[in-house]
Structures are given as structure tokens and as C-alpha cells.
C-alpha positions as CSV (number, residue, x, y, z in Angstrom):
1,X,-34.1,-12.8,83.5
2,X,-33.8,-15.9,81.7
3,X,-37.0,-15.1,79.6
4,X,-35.5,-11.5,78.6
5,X,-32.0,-13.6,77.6
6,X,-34.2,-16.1,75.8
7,X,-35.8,-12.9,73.3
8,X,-32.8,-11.4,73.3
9,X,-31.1,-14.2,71.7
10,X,-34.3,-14.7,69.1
11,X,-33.7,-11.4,68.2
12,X,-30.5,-11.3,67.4
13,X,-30.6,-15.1,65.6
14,X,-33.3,-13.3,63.4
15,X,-31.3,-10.2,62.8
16,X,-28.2,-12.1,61.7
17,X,-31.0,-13.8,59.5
18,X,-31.8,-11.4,57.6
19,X,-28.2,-10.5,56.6
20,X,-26.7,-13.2,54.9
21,X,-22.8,-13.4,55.2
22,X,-21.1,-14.2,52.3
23,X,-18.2,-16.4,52.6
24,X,-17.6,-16.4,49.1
25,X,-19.3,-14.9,45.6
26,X,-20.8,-18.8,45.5
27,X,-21.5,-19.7,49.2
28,X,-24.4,-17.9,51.8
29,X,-24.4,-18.7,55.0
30,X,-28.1,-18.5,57.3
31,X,-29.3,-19.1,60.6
32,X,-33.0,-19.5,60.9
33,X,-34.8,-19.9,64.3
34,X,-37.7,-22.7,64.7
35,X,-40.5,-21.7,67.4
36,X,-43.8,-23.8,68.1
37,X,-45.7,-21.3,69.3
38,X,-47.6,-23.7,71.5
39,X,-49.1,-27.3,71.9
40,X,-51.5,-26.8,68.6
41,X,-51.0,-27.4,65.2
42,X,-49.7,-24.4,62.6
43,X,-49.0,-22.4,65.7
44,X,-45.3,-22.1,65.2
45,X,-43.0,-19.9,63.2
46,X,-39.7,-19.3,61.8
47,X,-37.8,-16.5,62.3
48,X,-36.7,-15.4,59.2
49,X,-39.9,-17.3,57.1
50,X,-38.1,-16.7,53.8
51,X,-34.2,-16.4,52.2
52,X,-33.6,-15.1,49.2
53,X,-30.4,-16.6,47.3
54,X,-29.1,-16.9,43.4
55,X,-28.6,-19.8,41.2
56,X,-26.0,-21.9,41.7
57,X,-25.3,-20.9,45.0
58,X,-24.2,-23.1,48.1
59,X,-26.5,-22.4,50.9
60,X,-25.7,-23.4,54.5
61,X,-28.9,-22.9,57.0
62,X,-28.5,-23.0,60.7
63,X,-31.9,-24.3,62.5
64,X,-32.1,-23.3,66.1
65,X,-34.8,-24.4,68.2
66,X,-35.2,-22.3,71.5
67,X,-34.2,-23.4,74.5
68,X,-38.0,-22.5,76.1
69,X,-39.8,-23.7,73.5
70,X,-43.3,-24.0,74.7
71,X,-43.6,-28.3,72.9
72,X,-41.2,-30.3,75.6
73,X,-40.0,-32.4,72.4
74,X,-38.2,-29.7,70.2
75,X,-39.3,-29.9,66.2
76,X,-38.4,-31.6,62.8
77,X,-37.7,-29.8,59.9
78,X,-37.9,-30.8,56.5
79,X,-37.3,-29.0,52.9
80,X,-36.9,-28.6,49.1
81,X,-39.2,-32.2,48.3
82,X,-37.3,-33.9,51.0
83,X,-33.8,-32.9,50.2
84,X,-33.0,-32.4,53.4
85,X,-34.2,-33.4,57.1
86,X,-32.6,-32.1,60.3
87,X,-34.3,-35.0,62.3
88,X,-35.2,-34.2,65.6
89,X,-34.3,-30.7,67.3
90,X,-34.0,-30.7,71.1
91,X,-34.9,-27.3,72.6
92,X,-31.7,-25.3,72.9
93,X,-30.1,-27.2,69.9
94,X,-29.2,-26.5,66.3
95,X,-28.7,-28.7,63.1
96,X,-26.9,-27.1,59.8
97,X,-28.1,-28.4,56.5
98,X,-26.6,-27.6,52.9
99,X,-27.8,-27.5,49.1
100,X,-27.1,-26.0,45.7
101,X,-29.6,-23.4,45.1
102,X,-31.5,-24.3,42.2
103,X,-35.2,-23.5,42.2
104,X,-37.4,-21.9,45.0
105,X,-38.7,-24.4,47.6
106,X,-40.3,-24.4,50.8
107,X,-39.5,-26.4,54.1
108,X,-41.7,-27.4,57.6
109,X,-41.3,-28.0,60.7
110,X,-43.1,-31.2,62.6
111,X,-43.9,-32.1,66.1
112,X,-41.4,-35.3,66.4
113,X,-42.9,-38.1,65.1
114,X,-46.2,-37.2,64.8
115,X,-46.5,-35.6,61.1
116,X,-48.1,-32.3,63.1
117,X,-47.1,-29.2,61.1
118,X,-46.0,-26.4,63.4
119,X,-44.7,-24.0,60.6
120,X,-43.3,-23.1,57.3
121,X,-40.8,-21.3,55.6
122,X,-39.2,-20.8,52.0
123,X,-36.3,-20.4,50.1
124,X,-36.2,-17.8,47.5
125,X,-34.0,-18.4,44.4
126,X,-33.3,-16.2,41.5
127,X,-32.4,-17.5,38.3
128,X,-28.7,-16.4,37.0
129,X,-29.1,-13.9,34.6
130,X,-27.8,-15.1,30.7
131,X,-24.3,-14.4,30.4
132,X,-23.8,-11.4,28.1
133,X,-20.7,-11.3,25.7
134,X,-18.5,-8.4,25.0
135,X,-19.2,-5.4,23.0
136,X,-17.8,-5.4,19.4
137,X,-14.8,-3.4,19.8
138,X,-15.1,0.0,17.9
139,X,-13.0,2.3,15.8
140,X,-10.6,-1.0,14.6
141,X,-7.7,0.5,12.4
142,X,-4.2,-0.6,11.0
143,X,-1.2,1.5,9.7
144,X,1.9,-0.2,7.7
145,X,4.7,0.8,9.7
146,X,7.7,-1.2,7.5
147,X,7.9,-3.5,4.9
148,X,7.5,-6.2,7.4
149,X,5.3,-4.2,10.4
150,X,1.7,-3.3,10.5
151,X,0.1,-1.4,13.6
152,X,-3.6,-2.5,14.7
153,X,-5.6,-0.1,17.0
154,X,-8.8,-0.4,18.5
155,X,-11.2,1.6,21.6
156,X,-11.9,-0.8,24.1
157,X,-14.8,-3.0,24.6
158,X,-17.5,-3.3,27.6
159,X,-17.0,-5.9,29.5
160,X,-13.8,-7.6,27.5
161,X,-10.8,-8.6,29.2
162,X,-8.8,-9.2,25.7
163,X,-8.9,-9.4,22.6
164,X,-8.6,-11.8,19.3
165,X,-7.0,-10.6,16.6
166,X,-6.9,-12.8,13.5
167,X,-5.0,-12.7,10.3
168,X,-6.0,-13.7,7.1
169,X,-9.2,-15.6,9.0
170,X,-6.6,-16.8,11.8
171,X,-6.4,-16.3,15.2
172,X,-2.4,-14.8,15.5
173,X,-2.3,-13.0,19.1
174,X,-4.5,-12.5,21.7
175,X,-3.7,-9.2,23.8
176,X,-5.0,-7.7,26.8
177,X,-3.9,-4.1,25.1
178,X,-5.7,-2.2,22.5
179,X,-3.2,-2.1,20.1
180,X,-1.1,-5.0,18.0
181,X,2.3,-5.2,16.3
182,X,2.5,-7.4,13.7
183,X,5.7,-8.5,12.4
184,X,7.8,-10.3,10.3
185,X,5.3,-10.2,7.4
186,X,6.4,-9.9,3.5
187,X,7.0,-6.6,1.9
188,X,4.6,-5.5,-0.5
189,X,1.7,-7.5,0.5
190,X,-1.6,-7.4,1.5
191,X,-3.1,-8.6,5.0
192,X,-6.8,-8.8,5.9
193,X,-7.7,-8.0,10.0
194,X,-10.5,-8.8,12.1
195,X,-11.1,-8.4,15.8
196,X,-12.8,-9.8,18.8
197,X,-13.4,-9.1,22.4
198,X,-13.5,-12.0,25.3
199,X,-14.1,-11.9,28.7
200,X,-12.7,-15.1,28.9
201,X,-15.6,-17.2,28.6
202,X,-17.9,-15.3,25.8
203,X,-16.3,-13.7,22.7
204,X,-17.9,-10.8,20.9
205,X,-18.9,-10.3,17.8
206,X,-15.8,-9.4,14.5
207,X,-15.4,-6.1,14.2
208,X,-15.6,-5.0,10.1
209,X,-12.4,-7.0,8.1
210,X,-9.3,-3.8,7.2
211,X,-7.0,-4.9,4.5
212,X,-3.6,-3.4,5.1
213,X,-0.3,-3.2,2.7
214,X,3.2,-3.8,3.6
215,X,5.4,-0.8,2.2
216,X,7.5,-1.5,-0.7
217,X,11.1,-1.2,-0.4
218,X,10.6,2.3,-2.4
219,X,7.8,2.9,-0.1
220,X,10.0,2.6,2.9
221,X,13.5,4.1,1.5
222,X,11.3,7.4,0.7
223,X,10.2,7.1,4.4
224,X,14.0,6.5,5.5
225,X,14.9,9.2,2.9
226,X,12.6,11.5,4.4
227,X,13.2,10.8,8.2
228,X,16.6,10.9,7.9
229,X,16.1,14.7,5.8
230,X,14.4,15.2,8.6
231,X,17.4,14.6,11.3
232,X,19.7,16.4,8.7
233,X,17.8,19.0,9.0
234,X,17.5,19.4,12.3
235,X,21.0,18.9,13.1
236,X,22.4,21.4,11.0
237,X,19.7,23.7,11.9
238,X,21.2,23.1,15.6
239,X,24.9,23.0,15.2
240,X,24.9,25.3,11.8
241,X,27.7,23.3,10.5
242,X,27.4,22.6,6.1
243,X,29.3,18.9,6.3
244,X,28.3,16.1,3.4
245,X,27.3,13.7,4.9
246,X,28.9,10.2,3.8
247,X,26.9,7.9,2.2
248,X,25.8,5.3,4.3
249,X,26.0,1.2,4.2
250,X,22.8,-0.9,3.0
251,X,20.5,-0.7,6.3
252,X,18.0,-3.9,7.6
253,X,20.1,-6.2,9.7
254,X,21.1,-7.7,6.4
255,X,24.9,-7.8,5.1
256,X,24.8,-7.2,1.3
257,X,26.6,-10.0,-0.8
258,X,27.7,-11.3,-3.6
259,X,24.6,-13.8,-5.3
260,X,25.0,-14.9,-8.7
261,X,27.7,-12.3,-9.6
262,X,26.1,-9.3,-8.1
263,X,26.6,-7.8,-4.6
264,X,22.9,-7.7,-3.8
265,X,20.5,-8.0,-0.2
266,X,18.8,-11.3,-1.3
267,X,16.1,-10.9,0.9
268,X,15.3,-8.1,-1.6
269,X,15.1,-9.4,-5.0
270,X,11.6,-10.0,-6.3
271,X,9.3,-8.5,-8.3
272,X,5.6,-7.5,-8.8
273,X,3.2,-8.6,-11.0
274,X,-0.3,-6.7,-10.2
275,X,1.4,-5.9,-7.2
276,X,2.0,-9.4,-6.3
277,X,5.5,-9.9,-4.8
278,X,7.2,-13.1,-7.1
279,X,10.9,-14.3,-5.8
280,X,13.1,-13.9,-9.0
281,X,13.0,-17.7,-9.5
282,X,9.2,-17.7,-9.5
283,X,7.7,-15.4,-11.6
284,X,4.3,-16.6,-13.0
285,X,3.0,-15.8,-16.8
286,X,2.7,-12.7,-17.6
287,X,-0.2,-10.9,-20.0
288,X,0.7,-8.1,-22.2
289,X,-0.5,-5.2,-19.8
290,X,0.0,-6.4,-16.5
291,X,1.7,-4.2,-14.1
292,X,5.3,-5.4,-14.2
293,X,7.8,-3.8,-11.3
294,X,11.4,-4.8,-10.5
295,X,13.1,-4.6,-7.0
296,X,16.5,-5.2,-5.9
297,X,19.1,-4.1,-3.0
298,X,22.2,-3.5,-4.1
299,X,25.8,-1.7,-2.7
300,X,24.8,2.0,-3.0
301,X,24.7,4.4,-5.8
302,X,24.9,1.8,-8.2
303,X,23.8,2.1,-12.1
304,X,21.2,-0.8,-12.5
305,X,21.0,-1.5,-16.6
306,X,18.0,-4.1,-17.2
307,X,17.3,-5.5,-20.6
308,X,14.7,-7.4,-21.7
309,X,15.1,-10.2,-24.4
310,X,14.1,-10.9,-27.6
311,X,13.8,-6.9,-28.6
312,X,17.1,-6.0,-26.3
313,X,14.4,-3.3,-24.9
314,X,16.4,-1.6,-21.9
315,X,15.2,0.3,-18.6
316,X,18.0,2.2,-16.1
317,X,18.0,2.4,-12.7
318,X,20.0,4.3,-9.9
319,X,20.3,2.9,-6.8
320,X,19.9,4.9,-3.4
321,X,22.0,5.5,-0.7
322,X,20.4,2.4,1.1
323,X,21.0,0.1,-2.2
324,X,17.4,0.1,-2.9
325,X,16.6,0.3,-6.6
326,X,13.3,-0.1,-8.5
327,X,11.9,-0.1,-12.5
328,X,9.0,-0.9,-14.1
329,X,8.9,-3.2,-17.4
330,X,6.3,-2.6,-19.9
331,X,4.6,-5.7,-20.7
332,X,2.9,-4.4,-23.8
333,X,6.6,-4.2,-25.6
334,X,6.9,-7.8,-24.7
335,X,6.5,-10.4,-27.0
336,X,4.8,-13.9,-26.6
337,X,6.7,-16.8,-25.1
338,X,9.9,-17.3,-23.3
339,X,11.8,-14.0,-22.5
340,X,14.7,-13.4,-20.4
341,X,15.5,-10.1,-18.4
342,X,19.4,-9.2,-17.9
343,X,20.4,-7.3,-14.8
344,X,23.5,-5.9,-14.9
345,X,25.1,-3.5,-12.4
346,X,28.0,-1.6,-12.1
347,X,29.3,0.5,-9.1
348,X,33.0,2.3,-8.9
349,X,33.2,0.0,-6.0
350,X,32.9,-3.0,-7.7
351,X,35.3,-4.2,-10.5
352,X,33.7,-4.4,-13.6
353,X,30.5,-5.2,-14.3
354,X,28.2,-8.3,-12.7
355,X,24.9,-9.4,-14.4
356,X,22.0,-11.7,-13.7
357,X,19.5,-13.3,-16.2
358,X,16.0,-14.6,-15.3
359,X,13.3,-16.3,-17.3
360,X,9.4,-15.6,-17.5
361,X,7.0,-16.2,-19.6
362,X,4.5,-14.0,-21.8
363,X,1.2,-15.3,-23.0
364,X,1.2,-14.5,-26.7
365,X,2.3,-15.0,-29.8
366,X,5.6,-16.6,-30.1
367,X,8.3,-16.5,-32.7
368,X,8.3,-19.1,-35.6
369,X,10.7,-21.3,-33.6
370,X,9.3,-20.6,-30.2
371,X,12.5,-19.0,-28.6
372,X,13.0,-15.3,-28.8
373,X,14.7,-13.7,-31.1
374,X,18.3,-13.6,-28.8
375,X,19.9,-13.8,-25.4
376,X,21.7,-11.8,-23.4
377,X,25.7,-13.2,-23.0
378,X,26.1,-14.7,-26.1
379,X,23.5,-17.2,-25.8
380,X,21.8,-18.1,-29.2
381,X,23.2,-14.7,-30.5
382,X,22.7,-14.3,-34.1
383,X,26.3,-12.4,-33.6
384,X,28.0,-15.2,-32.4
385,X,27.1,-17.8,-35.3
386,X,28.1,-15.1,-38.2
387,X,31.2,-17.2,-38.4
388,X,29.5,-20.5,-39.0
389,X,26.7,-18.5,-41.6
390,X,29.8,-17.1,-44.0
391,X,32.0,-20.3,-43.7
392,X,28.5,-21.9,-45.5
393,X,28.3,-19.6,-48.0
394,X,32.1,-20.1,-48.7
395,X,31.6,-23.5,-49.0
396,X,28.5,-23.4,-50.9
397,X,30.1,-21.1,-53.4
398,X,33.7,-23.4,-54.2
399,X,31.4,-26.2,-54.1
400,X,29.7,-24.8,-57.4
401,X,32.8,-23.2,-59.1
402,X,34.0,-26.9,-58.8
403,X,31.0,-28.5,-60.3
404,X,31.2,-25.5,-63.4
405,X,34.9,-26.2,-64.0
406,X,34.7,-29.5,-64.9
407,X,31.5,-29.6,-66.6
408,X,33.1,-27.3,-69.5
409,X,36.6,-29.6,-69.1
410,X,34.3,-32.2,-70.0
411,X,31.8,-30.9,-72.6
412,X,32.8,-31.7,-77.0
413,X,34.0,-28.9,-78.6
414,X,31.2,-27.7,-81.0
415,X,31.5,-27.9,-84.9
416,X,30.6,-25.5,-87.2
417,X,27.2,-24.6,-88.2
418,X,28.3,-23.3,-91.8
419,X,27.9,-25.9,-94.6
420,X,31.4,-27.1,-96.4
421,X,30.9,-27.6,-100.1
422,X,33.0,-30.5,-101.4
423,X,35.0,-29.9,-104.5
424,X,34.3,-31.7,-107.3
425,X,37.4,-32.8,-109.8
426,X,37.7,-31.5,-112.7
427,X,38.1,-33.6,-116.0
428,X,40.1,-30.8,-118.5
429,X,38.8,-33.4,-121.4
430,X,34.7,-32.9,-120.8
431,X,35.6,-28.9,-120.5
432,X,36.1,-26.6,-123.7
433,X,39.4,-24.8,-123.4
434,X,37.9,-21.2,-122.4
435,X,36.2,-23.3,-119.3
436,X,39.3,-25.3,-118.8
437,X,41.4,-21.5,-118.1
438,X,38.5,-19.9,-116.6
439,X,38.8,-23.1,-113.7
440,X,42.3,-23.6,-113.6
441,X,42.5,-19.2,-113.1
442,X,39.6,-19.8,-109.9
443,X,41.3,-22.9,-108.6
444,X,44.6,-21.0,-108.8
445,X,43.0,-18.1,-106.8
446,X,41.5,-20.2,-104.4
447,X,44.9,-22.0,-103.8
448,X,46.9,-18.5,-103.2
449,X,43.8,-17.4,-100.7
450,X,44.3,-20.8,-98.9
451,X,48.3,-20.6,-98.2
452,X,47.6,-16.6,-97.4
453,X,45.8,-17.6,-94.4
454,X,47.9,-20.5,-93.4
455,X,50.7,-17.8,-93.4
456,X,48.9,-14.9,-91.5
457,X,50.5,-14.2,-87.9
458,X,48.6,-15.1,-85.3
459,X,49.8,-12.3,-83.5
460,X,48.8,-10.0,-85.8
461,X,45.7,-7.3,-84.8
């Protein structure tokens, strides 16, 4: 009875041998039996001979040595190079030893003290596979939503458990969804995308770079535009009732106000040069032929005038129901050097009219001074220094009516140019008598000519 006990527990220690229990997805847990086999050398066993474990595992082994083992002094067992030694075994008793798997080994079992080798066994190990990253994740798309929202989509990835998205070459989010909202970005303005998969540890490869656009503001009032058509539609499809609408307020979040004279949104005044959003304040130089746009938010249904300076060259706008408004400037019209562009805008909700000037600058040539021609307000306007120009030429024009008056005060009279012949007297003794009357008959003549024109009146014709 006690023999039959005796196999029945070898059997079972050697069943429960060859199925390892795993206490965790690192740690294995064996018991392996130890026999002798009898008084001789190599006659022994052990019962399993060989476990199989993986890399990096923690490995607990059991040894039992049976209670009617035939050698009186139980056995010694030894493994992996030394690593491990039970000592000595008594018959009926068990020792637990414990490694890190990390390479096959094999261990043996002694006679006590005597360096007799009774049996031996080995430990299996298979080396951990390489880790393998994520796939790439496929079909990566983006969609501009807003003027400050783009959409990323993407099919997911084997063996990710998120995702990197980066912006512009930086990592801005990573999500355990397949799709990303990016906001708060800049109207008008292009983003490029990439995407990778992580399990946490690995990363994937990037997926191909998307570049994706912001709307415009015109963009996105055609899209409000449109949606809220849309609505109209529907809702006087449904309740069949013909009501104008009223015009609505400025939409965004964002209060329109007054800025520099003009009730405007000022988080939408800029402009685009090559379809490059500029602030108003910071527009760079501009080549003749560059794409040139305008944008501004203003109270609704407003008449936008814009003129550029020198050349007074003038664009109109319209503003929408949202206040957006929009015009191009052609930059061939432009000439070189500084210019100025007046906006002025009128509404019948506003009193009067307000207007805004900004600078830029136009690579070119430049007027002879190197200032344009005029400015808008009165500044440098030919107009406005007409005054001083005539008040010159007045001056200039006494100034030399002076200088003739008294040069002919101040001139001689001129003499004149006809000779005078002097009269010579006449001696009536050195004369015959018929010379004598024919003289005193001539100087008598002469005398009567010379008191007729001392008595002609000088009022006479």
C-alpha cells in the first residue's frame, strides 16, 4: 500500500511537471522529482528531465526526493554552472530554487558528498522574440473645417495603442482615437501633418507629410452663407411661411468695436501677400505682381471704399451680413516706394464716415523725392499748399513791379538824337543889301514860326 501511494505520488509530481502554472506573464512555477534509481552511478532520473521556459522569465523549481528512494542518503542537485545548489535532499523532502531564465542550462544530481552523478536534467529557454513596432498607419487625411479648425483622420494601425500627431515637425497631441481636432490655428494658413503609431514602447514609422489650409474668412462666410441657405431653406420649406429674415450681428465669439475710428472685429484685419496672412501693422515689401488681398470684419452691410496712394487708385467693397469684407489690390498699378492704403467705411448705422490708413512698401522705382505723389487726409496734399504756391507768386510778382517802378523814377531823361545848328550873327556891313533883305525876310520867318508854336494849345488834336 505504501509502495502504490509512493507511484501514485511520482506520478502526479510528474504530471503537474509537465504543466507549468503561471503565476504571472513573467513568473513559472515547477516541481521536478529526483529518483536514484539504485546504489550505482547514472542510474537515476528526473521526472520531468527537461522545462521549457522564455527569456526573461522567473523560474521557481520544486525538487522532491522520494520518500523510498532506493540510496539511504537522499541526492544533491546542482544547475546552470553552479548557479544554484539545493544541498543535500533527505528522502521524502523538497528544496525550491529560483533564477532568471536567460540561456539553456543543464543541472545534476549527486550522491551526498561523494561527486557520484545519479542523473540529469535541463532547462530549456527560448530567446524573446525582437520587439516589433507598429504598422504605419494608413489612409492619413485632413479637412479645414474653420478658419481656425482642421480635421485629421486616419485607419488604424496593427499593434498601436496611440498615436503621434505632429505639427509643422512637432509632436502636438497624442490620441488613443483615429481622428484629431486641431484648433486655434490662424486663418488663411498653411499647416504640414505627419503621423505615428506607438504601442507604448516602439513608435512606427511617419505616415506621408499632408499640408492643409485654414479657410479664409470669405472661405468660411460662403460656408456660413451657404449652411445657413441651407436652414432657410428648410425651414420655410417646413413651415411655408415668406418672412425676411433680419440681418444678423457679426458672429465668432468676438464683439465688433471701434479700432482706429472704424467699428471693425480686430482679430480680423490682415491681409495676404501670396497668400501669406500679414497683421495690418506688418505688411512686408511688396513686388509689382504679387497677389495682394484685403480682409476686414466690419458692422454688416457696410460700403468698404479702399484707396491706394500716390495714384488715388480705388477698389469697393460690400460687407456681408456677418461683417466680413474682402478686395484684391493690383500691385502692378502700384508704384515704387512708400504707399499708403485708406480704408474708409460707411454704414447707415454709423454716423458719418471712419477711415484707416496703413503703410507698405513697393520695390520699384520711386518718385523724384522718394514719397509718393499724395496722401489720403490732407497729408502732403498738393491741394492743401495751393494757398502757400499763389501767395509766392503774388509776392514774386509786386516784388518785380517794385524793382521796375523805380528803375524808370530813377533813369535820365534822354536827349535828342537830332543835330541843333547854331545860328551864326549876322554882320548887315559884310552883306550886299539884296542879301541883307533876303536874311532879315528868313530870320523874320523863322521868328513868326517860333512864337506860332510857343502859342499852340496844348490841348489841341
Amino acid at each position: 500500500m505504501k509502495r502504490l501511494f509512493l507511484v501514485l505520488t511520482i506520478i502526479l509530481a510528474s504530471f503537474a511537471a509537465l504543466v507549468p502554472t503561471t503565476v504571472s506573464a513573467e513568473t513559472q512555477n515547477f516541481e521536478i522529482t529526483a529518483n536514484s534509481g539504485g546504489t550505482s552511478t547514472y542510474q537515476g532520473n528526473f521526472q520531468p528531465a527537461s522545462i521549457s521556459v522564455n527569456e526573461g522569465d522567473t523560474v521557481n523549481i520544486t525538487f522532491t526526493v522520494p520518500m523510498d528512494d532506493p540510496y539511504c542518503c537522499g541526492a544533491q542537485i546542482t544547475g546552470n554552472g553552479g548557479e544554484f545548489d539545493t544541498g543535500t535532499i533527505q528522502p521524502g523532502e523538497s528544496k525550491q530554487v529560483s533564477f532568471t531564465a536567460v540561456s539553456s542550462f543543464g543541472f545534476t544530481s549527486y550522491w551526498p558528498g561523494t561527486g557520484a552523478v545519479k542523473a540529469t536534467g535541463s532547462v530549456n529557454v527560448t530567446p524573446a522574440a525582437e520587439p516589433q513596432a507598429p504598422g504605419v498607419p494608413q489612409s492619413f487625411i485632413g479637412n479645414s473645417i474653420s478658419t481656425t479648425q482642421i480635421k485629421l483622420q486616419w485607419n488604424s494601425a496593427q499593434g498601436a495603442t496611440a498615436y503621434k500627431v505632429f505639427r509643422n515637425g512637432e509632436l502636438v497631441a497624442t490620441v488613443s482615437t483615429l481622428f484629431f481636432d486641431d484648433n486655434s490655428l490662424t486663418p488663411a494658413t498653411s499647416y504640414a501633418y505627419k503621423l505615428q503609431a506607438t504601442d507604448g514602447n516602439l513608435d512606427s514609422g511617419f505616415t506621408d507629410e499632408i499640408t492643409v489650409t485654414t479657410k479664409t474668412p470669405v472661405q468660411q462666410n460662403q460656408q456660413n452663407n451657404q449652411e445657413t441657405n441651407e436652414s432657410t431653406d428648410q425651414a420655410s420649406d417646413t413651415d411655408n411661411v415668406d418672412e425676411a429674415l433680419p440681418t444678423p450681428a457679426p458672429t465668432g465669439g468676438v464683439d465688433v468695436q471701434l479700432v482706429a475710428d472704424i467699428y471693425v472685429d480686430p482679430t480680423q484685419r490682415y491681409v495676404e501677400i501670396n497668400d501669406i496672412a500679414w497683421g495690418y501693422n506688418e505688411i512686408p515689401e511688396i513686388e509689382k505682381g504679387d497677389k495682394f488681398e484685403v480682409f476686414g470684419r466690419t458692422v454688416a452691410n457696410a460700403d468698404v471704399l479702399l484707396t491706394v496712394y500716390p495714384g488715388e487708385i480705388t477698389y469697393t467693397a460690400v460687407s456681408d451680413a456677418d461683417g466680413f469684407w474682402y478686395a484684391e489690390i493690383e500691385t502692378d498699378l502700384l508704384q515704387g516706394g512708400t504707399n499708403s492704403l485708406a480704408i474708409d467705411i460707411s454704414n447707415i448705422d454709423m454716423e458719418g464716415m471712419s477711415q484707416e490708413v496703413i503703410s507698405f512698401q513697393v520695390l520699384g522705382d520711386e518718385n523724384v523725392d522718394g514719397t509718393p505723389d499724395s496722401y489720403p487726409n490732407g497729408s502732403n496734399d498738393v491741394k492743401d499748399y495751393l494757398w502757400i504756391i499763389f501767395l509766392i507768386l503774388g509776392g514774386i510778382f509786386i516784388l518785380v513791379g517794385i524793382v521796375l517802378g523805380i528803375r524808370f523814377v530813377l533813369s535820365p531823361k534822354k536827349k535828342s538824337s537830332l543835330p541843333v545848328e547854331k545860328m551864326k550873327p549876322v554882320d548887315p556891313l559884310s552883306k550886299p543889301v539884296s542879301q541883307l533883305d533876303s536874311l532879315l525876310q528868313n530870320q523874320t520867318i523863322d521868328n513868326e514860326v517860333a512864337s506860332s508854336n510857343n502859342s499852340i494849345d496844348p490841348s489841341a488834336p
